[in-house]
N, C-alpha and C positions, 0 to 999 in steps of 0.2 A: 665645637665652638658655637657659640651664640650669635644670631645674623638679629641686625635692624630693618627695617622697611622704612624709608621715607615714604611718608603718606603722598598718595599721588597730588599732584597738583595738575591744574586744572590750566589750560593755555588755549587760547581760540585757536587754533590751526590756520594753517594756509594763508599768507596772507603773500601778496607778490612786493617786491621793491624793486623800482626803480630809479634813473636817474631823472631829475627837473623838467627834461624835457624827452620825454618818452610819451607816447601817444596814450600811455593807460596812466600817468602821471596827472593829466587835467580828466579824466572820468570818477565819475561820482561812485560809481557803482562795475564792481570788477566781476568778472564769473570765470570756472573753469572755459567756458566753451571762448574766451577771449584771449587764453593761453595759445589755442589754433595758432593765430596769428602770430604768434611769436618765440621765436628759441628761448627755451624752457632752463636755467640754471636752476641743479637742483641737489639734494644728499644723494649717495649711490646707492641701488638697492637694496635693503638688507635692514635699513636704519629705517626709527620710527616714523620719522617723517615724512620720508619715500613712500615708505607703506601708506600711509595714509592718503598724499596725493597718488598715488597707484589705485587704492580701491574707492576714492572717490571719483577717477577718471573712467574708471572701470563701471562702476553703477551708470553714469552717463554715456560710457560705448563712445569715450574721446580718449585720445592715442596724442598727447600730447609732444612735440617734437623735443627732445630732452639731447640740448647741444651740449652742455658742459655736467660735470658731475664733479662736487669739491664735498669734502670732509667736513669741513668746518667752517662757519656761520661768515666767518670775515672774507674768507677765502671766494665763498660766494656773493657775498657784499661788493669785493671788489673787483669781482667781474663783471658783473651787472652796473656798479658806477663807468667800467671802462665800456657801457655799451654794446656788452657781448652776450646778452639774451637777460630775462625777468624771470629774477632772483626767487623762487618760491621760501619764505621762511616760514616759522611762529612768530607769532605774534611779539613775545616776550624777544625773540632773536632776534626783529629787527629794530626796536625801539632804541637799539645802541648805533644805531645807522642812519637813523631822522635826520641826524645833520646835513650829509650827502644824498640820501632815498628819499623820494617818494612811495609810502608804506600806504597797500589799497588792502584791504580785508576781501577776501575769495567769497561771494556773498551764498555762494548756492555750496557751499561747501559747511557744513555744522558739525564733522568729527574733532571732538577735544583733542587738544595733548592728552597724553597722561606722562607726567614723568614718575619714576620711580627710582630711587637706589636704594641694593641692597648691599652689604658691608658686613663681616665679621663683626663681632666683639671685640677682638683682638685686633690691632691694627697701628700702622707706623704713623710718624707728622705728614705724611703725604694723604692719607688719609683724612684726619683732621682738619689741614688746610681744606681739604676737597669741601668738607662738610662745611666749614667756618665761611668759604667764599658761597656756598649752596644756601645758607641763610641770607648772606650778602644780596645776592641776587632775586631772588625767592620770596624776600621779606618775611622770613624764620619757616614758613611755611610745614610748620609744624615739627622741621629738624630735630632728638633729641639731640643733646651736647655728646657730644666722643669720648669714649672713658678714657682716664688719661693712666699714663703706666701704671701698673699695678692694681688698676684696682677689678681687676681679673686676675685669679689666683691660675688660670691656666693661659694666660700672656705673658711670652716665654721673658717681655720688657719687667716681669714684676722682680723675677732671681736677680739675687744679686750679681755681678760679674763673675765671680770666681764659682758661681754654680752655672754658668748658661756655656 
């Protein structure tokens, strides 16, 4: 079967949030070496993001204190609003959180995101949704559109019922 590449896109990395009144909330200017001072919410190892604050901590020979470890972007939003360590996101993941955070951009830190996904030819509505809220977000970001049943003669959605 035939795979897509979303074309990478491009995300500033690293940025920390916090709550209103956090001590890195009124600074102009944030760096890794500022994390020191405070429990670290962050992806668990393994994920791009982690990678990234990992080997950019790692070029600086800092060992950042990494209190909490969540999956997913809200998960670490609302820890860091309830005051339980600085939230490291992207950029793009925290702008849904401005309302509640304080979002500082990591200033000594310049490795991009890259995102990517890659996907079948073939593929169900779960798929599509993925892709259609991926533009959403994204702002088309180069997306193509999702073939839709059939028009892949080896997507098993194209037979008709009584042959699948």
């Amino acid at each position: 079967m035939g795979q897509h590449l979303l074309p990478q896109g491009r995300d500033r990395l690293l940025v920390v949030a916090v709550p209103p009144d956090h001590p890195l909330a009124h600074r102009r200017r944030v760096t890794l070496r500022d994390l020191a001072d405070h429990p670290v919410i962050c992806m668990p190892a393994g994920t791009g993001l982690r990678t990234v604050l990992d080997q950019a901590c790692a070029a600086q020979r800092l060992q950042p204190v990494i209190a909490l470890q969540a999956g997913a972007a809200d998960a670490m939003a609302d820890l860091a609003a309830r005051g339980l360590g600085v939230a490291v996101l992207s950029e793009s993941m925290a702008e849904s959180y401005r309302d509640r955070l304080r979002v500082r951009v990591i200033d000594d830190v310049d490795i991009p995101a890259l995102l990517c996904l890659v996907w079948r030819a073939a593929h169900g509505p779960a798929v599509r949704e993925l892709l259609a809220h991926g533009r959403r977000a994204f702002g088309g970001g180069g997306l193509p559109e999702p073939a839709a049943a059939g028009d892949d003669p080896r997507d098993s959605r194209a037979a008709p019922p009584e042959e699948q």
